[in-house]
TIMAR-263913 format. One record per residue: x, y, z of N, C-alpha, C, O, CB in turn. Coordinates in steps of 0.02 Angstrom, whole numbers, plus 50000, padded with zeros to 5 digits. Atoms other than C-alpha are relative to their C-alpha. Glycine has a CB too. Layout:
% residues N
XYZXYZXYZXYZXYZ
...
//
This chain:
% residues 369
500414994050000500005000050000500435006350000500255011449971499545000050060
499494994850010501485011050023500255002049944500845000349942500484999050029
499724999050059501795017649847500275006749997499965011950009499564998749948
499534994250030503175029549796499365005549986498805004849962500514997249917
500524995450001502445045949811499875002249902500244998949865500315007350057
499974997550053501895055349628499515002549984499065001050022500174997149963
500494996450010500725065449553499905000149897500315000449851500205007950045
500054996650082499945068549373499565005449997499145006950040499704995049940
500374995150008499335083349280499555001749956499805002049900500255003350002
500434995950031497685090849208499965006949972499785011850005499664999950030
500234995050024497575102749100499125004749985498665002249953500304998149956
500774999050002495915115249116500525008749995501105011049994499274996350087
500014994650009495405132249098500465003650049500995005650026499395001649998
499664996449961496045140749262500584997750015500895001850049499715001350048
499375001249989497555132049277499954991550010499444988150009500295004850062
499725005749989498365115749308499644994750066499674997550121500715002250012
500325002949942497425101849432500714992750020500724987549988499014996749972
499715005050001498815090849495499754996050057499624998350112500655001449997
500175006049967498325073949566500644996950035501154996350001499684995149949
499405003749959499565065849687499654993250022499064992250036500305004750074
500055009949980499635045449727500324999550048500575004250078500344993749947
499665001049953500365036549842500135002350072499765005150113500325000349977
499964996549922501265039949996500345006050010500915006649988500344995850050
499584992650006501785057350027500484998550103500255000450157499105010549990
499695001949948502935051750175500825000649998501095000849943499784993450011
499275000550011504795052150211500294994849951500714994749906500294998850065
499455007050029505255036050161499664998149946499654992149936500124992550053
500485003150063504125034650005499805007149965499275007449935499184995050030
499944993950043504455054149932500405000849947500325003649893500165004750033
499525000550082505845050949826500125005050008500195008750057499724998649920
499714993350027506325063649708499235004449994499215007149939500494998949912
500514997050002504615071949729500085006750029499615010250010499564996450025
499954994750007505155087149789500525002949942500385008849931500105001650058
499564998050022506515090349680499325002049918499335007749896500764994150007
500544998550046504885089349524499825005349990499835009149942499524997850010
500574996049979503855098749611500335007549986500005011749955499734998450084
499704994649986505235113349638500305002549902500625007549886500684997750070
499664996150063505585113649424499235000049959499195000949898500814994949952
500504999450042503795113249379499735006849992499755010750039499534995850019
500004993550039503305127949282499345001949995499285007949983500324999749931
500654996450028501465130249254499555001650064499675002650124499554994949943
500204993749947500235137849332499374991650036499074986750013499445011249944
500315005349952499375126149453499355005450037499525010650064500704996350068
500565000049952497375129449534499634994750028499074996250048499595003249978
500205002949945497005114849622500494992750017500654988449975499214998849989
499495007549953498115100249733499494994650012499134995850060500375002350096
500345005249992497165084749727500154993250044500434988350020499934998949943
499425004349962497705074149869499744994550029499934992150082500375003650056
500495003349987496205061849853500244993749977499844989149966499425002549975
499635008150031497275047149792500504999250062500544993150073500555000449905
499585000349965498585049449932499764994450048499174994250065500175006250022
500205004249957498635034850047500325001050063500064998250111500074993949977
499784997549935499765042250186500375005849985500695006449933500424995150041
499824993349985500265058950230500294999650066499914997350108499435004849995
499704998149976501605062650349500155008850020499805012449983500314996649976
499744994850000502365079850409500365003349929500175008249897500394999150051
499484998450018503695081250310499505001049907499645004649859500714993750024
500364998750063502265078550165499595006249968499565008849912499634995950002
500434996349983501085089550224500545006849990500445010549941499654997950072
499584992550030502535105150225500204999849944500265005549923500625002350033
500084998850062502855100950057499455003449954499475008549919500074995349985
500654998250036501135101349986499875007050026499605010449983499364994750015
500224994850000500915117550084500355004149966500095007449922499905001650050
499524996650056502465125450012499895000449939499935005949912500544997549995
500115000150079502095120149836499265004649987499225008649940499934990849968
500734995950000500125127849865500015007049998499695011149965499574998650061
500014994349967500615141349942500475004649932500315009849902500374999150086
499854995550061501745146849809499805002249940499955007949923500354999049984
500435001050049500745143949660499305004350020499035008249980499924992249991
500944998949973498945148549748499744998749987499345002149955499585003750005
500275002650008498335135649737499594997550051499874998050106500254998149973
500155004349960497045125349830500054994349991500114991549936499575000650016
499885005550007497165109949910499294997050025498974999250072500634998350033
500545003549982495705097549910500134990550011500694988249999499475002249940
499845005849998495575078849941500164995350054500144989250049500375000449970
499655001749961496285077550108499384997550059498925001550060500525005650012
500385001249945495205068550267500115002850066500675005150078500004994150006
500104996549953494835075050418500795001550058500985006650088499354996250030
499274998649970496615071850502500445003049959500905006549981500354994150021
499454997550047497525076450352500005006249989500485009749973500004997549940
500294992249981496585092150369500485002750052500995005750035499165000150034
499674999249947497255094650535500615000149998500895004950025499854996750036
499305000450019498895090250489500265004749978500745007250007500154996149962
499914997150038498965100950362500065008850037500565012450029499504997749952
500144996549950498335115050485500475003750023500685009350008499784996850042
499544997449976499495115550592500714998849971501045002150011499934998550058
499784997550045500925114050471500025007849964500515011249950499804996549974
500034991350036500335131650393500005002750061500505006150047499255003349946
500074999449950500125137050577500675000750029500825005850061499634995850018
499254997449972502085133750621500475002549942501085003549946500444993550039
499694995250060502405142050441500115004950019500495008349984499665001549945
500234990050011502045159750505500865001550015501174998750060499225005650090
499384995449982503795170250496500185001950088499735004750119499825007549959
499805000449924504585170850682500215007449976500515008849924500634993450038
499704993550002504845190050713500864998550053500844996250110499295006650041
499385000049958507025190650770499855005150066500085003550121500705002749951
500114996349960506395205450869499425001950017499055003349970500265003549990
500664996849977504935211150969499795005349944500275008149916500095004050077
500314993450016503805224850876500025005650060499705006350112499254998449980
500204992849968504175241650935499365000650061498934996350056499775004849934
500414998349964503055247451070500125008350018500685010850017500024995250054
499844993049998502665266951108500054997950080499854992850108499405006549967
500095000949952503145272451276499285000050048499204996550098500405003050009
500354999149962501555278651331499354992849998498924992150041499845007349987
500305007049996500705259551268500344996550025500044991250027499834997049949
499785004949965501845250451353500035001350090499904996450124500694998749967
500304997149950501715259751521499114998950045498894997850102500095005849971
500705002149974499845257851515499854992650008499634990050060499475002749953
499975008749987499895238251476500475000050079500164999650132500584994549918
499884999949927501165238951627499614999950060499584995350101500265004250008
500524998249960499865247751730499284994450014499004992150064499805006449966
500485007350005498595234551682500064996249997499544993649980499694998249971
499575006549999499665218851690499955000650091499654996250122500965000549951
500024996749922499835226951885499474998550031499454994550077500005007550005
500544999149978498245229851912499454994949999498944994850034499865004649975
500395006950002497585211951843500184996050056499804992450088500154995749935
499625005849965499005203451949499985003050066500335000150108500794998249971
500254998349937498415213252096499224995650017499114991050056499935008649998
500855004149977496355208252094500294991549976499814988049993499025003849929
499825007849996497115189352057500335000950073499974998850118500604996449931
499675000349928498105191452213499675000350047499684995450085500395004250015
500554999849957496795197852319499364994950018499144992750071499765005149980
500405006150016495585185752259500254993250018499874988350022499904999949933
499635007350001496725171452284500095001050109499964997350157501085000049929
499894998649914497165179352473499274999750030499224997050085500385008750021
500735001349976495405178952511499684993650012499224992350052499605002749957
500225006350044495195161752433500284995750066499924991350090500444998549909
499525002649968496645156552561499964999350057500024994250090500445002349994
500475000449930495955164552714499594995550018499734992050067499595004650006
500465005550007494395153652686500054993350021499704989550055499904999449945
499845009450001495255137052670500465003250069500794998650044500604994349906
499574998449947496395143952833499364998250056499324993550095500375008549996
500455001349954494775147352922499694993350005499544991850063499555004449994
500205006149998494115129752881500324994950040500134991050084499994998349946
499355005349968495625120652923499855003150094499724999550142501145002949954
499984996249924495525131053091499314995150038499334990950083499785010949993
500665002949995493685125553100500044991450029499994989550087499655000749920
499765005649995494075107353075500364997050054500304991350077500284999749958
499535000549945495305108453202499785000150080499994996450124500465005449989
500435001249955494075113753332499754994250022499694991550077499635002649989
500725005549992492925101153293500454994650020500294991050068499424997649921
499605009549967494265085353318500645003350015501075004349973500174991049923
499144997549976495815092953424500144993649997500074992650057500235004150083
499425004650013496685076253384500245000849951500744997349943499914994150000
499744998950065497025082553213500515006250019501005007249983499385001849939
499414992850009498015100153284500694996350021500804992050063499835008350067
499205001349998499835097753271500295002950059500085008650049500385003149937
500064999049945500335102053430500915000950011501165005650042499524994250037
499245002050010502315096553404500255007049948500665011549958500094990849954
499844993350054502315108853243500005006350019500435010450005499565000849947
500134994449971501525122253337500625002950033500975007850017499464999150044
499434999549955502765121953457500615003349985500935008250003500184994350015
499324999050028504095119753359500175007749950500735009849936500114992949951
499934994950035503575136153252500185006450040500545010950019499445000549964
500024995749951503385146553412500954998950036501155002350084499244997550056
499294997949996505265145153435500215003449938500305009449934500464994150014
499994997350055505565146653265500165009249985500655012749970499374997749981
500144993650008504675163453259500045003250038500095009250023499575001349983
499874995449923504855169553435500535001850025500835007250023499834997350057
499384998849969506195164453528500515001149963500775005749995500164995650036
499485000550048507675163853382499935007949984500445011149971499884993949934
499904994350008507035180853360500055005550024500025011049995499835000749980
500124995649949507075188953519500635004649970500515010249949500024996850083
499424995150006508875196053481500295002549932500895003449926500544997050033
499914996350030508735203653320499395005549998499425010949968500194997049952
500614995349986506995211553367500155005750041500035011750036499444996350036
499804995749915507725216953549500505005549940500285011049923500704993350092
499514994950015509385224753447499865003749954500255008349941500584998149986
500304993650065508245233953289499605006150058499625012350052499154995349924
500274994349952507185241053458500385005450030500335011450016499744997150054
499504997949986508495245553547500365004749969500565009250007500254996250007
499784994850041509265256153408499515006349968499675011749943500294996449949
500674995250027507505264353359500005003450078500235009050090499084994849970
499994996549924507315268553542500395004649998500115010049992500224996150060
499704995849993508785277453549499935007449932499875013549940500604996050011
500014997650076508735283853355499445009350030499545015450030499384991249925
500784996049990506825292053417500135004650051499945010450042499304995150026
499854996149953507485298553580500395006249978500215011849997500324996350047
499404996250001509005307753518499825006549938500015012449941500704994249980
500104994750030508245315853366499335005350022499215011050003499974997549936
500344995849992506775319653456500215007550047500055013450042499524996250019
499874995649958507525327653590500595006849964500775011250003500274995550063
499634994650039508675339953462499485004449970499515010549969500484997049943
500524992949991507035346553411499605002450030499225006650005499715001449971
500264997149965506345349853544500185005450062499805008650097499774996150009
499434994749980507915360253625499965005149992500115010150025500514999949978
499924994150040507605369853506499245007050039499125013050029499874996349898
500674994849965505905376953622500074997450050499514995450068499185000249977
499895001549918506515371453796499624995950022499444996250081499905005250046
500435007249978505475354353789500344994549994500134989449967499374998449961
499515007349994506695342253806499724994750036499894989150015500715000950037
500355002549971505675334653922499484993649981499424987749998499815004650015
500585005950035504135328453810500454996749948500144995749896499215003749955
499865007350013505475315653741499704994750023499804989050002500514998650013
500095007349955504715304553852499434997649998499204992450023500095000350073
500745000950009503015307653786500064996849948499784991449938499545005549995
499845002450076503685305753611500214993349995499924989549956500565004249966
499585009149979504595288953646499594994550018499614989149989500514999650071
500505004249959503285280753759499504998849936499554994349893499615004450074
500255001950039501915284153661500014998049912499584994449885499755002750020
499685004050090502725280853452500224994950041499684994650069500795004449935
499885004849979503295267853534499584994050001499634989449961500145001550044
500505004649980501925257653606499665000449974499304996049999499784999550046
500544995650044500675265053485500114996349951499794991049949500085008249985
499685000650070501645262653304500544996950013500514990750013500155006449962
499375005050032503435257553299500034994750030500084989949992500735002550002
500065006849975503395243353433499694996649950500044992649919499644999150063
500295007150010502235233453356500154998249900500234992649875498955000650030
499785000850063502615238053153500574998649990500704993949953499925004249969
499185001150011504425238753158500184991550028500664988250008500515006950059
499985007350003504155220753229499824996749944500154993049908499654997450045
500545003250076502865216053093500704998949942500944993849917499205008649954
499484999850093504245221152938500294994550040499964989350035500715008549959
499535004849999505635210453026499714994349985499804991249933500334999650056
500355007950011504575195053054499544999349918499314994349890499304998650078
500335001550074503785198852882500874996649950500864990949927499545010549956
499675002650026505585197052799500554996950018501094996349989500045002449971
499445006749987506325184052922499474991649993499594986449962500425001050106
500645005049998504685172152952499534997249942499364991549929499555003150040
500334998850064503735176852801500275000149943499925001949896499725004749999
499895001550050504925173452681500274991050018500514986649981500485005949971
499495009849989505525154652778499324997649963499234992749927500214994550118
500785006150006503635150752754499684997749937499274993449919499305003250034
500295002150081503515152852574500744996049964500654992249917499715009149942
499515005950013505475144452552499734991850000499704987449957500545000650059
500255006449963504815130452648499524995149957499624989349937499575002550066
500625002450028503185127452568500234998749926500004994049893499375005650007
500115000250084503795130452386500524993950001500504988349976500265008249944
499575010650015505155116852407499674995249990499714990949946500394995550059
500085007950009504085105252466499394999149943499174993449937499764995850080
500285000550064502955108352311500384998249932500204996549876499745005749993
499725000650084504375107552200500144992650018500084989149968500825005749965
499885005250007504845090452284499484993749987499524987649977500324999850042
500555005549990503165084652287499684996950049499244992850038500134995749981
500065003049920503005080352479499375004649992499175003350049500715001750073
500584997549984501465090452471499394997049983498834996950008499985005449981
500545003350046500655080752339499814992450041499284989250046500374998649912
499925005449948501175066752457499524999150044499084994850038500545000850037
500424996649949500335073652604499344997649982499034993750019500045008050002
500784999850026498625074052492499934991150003499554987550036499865004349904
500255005049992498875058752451499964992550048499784987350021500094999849959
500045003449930498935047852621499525005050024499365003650082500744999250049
500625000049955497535058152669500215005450043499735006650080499814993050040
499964995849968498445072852761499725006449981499645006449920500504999850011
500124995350015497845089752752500625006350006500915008250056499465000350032
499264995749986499265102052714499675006950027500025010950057500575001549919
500154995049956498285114752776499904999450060500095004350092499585002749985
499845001149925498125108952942500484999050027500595000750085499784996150023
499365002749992499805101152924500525004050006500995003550046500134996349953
499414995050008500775115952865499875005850016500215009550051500255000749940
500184992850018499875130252831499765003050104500095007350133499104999949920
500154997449951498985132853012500535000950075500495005350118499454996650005
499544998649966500405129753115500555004350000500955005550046500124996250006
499514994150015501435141753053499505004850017499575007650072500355000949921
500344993449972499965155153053499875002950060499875008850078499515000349985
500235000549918499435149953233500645004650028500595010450047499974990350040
499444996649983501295153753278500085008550015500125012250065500394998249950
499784990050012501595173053190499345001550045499495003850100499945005049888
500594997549933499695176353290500224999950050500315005550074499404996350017
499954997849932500195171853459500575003350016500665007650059499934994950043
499214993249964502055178753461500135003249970500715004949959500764998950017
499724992250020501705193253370499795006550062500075012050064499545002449914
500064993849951500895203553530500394997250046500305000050099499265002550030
499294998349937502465197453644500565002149954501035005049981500354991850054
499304995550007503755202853515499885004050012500285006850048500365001249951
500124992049988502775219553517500125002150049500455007350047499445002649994
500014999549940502715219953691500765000550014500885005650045499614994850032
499565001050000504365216353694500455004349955500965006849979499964994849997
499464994150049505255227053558499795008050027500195012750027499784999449894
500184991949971504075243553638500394997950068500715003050081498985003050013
499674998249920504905239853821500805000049981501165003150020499794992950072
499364998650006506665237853736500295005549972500855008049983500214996049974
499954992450030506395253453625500055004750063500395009950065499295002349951
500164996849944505985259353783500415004550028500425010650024499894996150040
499545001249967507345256953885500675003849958501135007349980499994992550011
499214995550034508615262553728499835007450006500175011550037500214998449900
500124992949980507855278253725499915003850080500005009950083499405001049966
499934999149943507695280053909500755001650023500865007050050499724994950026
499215001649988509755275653933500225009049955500455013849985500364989749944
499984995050041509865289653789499935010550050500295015550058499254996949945
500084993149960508885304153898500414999050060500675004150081499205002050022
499405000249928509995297954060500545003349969500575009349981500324991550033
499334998950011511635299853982499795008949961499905014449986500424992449943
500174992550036511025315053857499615005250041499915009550073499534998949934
500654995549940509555324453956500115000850065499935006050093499304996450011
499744995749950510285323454110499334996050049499304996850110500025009849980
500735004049972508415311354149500284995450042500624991050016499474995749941
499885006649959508775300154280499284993650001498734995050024500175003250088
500495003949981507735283354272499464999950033498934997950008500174997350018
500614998449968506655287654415499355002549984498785000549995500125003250032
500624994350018505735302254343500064995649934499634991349924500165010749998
500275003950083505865294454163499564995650004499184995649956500524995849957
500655006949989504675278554223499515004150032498945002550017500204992150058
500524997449976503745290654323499745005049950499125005549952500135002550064
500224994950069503505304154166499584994849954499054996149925500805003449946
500485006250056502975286354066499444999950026499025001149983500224991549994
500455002149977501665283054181499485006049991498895005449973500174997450062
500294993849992501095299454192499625001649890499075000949863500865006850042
500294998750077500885303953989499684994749956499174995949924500545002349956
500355003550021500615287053922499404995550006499564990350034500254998749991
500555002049978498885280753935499874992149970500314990749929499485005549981
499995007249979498395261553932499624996749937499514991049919499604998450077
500445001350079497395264853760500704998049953500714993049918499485009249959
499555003550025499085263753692500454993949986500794992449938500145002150007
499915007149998499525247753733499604996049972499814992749924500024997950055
500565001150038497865241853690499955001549916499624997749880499545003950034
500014998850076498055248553511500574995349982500574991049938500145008449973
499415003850044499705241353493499854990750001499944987549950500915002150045
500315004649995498965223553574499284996649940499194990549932499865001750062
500555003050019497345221653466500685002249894500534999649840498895005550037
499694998850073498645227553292500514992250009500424987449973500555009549989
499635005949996499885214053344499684992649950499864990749894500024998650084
500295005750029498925198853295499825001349921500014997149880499364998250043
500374998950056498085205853143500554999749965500504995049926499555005849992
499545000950021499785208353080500314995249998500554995049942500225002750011
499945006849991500335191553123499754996349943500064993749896499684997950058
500075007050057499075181253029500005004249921499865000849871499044994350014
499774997950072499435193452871500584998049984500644995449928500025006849987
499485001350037501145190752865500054993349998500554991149969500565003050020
499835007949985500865170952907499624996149915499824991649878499444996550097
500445002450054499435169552766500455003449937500395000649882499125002850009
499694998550068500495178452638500604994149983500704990949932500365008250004
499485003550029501905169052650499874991649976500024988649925500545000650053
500415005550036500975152852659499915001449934500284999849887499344999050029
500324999850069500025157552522500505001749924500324999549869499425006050009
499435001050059501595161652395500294992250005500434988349960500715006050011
499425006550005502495146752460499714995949961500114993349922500204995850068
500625003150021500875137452394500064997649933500064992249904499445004550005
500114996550081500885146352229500544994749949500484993749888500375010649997
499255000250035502665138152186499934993649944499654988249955500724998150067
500295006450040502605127352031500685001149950501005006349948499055000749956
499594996850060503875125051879500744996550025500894990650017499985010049995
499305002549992505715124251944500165006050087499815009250127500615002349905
499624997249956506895131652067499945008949984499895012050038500754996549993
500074992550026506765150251995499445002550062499545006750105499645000649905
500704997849969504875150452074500085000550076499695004350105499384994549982
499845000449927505495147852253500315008450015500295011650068500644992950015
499404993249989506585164452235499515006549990499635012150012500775000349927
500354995950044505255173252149499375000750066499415005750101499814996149911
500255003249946504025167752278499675004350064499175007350086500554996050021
499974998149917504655171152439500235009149993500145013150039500794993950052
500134992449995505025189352375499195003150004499075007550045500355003049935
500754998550009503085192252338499894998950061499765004450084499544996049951
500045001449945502895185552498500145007050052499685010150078500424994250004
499944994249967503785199952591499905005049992499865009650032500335000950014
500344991550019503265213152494499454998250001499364999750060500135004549926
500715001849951501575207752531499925001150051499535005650066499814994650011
500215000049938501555206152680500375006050026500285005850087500114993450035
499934996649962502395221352727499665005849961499515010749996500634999950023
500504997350024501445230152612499354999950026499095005350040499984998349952
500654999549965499785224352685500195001750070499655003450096499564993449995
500054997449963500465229052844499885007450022499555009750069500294997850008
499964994449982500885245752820499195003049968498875008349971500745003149975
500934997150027499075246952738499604999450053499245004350065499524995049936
500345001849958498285239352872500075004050074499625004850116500124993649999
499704992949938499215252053009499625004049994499215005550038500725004449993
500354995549982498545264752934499335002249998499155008050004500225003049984
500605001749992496845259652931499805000250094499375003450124499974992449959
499985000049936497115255853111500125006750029499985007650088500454995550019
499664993449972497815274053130499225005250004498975008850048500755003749933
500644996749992496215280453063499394998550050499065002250087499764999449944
500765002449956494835271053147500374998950094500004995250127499574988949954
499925000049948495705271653319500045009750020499905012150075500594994850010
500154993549983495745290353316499135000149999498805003250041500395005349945
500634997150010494015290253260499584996650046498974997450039499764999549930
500355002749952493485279653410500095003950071499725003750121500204993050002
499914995149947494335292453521500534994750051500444992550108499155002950038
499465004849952496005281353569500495005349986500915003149947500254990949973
499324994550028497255296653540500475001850056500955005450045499725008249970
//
């Protein structure tokens, strides 16, 4: 059935009808292109209703020869169609270089590439929450399923391991806040309300944010490392399939974590800010300790703590659910892990500092000032 490919020709009014036989295939083409490439007349239709197999290598012939001539081709069955298809399909000219773009259209696509891959983001963080709160849910309902070992083990992780780069960023803001505040306030013989200025930015705002960023890009980027590995190794897929839930497994024990020891770092980075700026007005101001704890007590009021306490957490499970949720995302190769866990921290310290000042507004407007 395999016969040497070949074709004959009709002569008619509009031109030439050539009929092709056989097999139009590699190994049964012959000298059939070499014909095809010295034939001279004018060809309107490819007849390819005798052909008994068609290959690639056939199929870009016959389009080549059609295509130059302009001719059509008829004859062919429903795959050969297809064949044929895509053939003319990986014909099209490859541009060596992009087409030009103006600046002010490529700017706006920018803008809207942004602005898509934002509402996907949001949408997906929402999506994430959901399955977080479920898993949470779940967890209620049968405490033999909470991880209890993981938990644990995250709350060092995220806590303790980070007491002493939290304590020594406070510690330097403390002083930082003290020293410039008190240079302008020299300047009108209030050297004094440093202690207002300190206490309350302190316990208010930088305690508890200036924690947030760190643990956003020490915590919040392990959590999307973590996660995207074990997506790229597959241990996740694992997980699913024995029946574990990686959201209970992975995802909530990490979140649980950044929640509960994000209002003791705060707590903890505002009393060390504290203290640097305190040490600061002793040695500089001339403040002795005494009156400095007794000036705290005196100006800062207990709403401030309270603000910085109910922001703590909220910040927590943002930076816990972001990073989760990139680590998640990770698919492809090793690249995506890198790619990832950056989205991750700019996220999450992005939604923090959004979420501050949301908090900044609606706590004034409740009358916490």
């Amino acid at each position: 059935m395999n016969d040497p490919a070949a074709f004959t020709q009709d002569r008619s009014g509009d031109g030439d009808v050539l009929r092709f036989t056989g097999s139009l295939s590699l190994a049964q083409i012959g000298n059939l292109p070499d014909r095809l490439r010295s034939y001279t007349g004018k060809v309107a239709t490819v007849d390819l209703s005798g052909v008994e197999r068609i290959d690639t290598v056939g199929a870009w012939l016959i389009h080549r020869f059609a295509a130059q001539h302009g001719a059509r081709i008829e004859g062919l069955d429903q795959d050969g169609q297809h064949l044929l298809q895509q053939v003319e399909a990986a014909d099209q000219p490859v541009a060596i270089r992009p087409a030009s773009v103006g600046g002010i259209t490529r700017v706006i696509g920018e803008v809207g590439d942004a602005v898509v891959l934002t509402g996907r983001t949001l949408v997906g963080l929402v999506g994430f929450l959901g399955a977080t709160m479920i898993a949470l849910w779940n967890v209620i309902v049968h405490p033999s399923r909470f991880r209890f070992n993981a938990t644990v083990t995250r709350f060092e992780v995220v806590g303790v391991k980070a007491l002493g780069i939290v304590g020594l960023m406070s510690f330097l803001i403390g002083i930082v806040i003290a020293q410039q505040g008190a240079v302008q306030l020299r300047q009108f013989g209030a050297e004094v309300y440093t202690i207002n200025l300190l206490g309350r930015l302190t316990l208010r705002e930088l305690g508890v944010l200036m924690t947030a960023i760190m643990i956003a890009g020490r915590s919040g980027s392990a959590f999307a490392a973590q996660l995207g590995t074990m997506k790229l190794t597959e241990e996740i897929d694992a997980m699913r399939t024995i029946g574990v839930s990686p959201m209970e497994a992975l995802v909530l024990p990490r979140v649980m974590a950044v929640v509960v020891m994000m209002p003791l770092l705060g707590i903890y980075a505002s009393l060390i800010s504290i203290i640097g700026g305190g040490l600061l007005c002793w040695v500089s101001l001339g403040i002795p300790p005494v009156t400095f704890v007794q000036r705290l007590r005196e100006v800062v009021p207990m709403t401030d703590l309270y603000v910085g306490l109910i922001k703590a957490p909220v910040f927590g499970a943002i930076i816990g659910m972001a990073g989760c949720f990139q680590g998640m995302l990770v698919e492809g190769d090793a690249e995506q892990v890198g790619t990832r866990t950056t989205a991750a921290v700019v996220q999450g310290i992005f939604m923090v500092i959004v979420l501050d000042a949301f908090f900044a507004v609606f706590f004034t407007w409740v009358g916490w000032i």
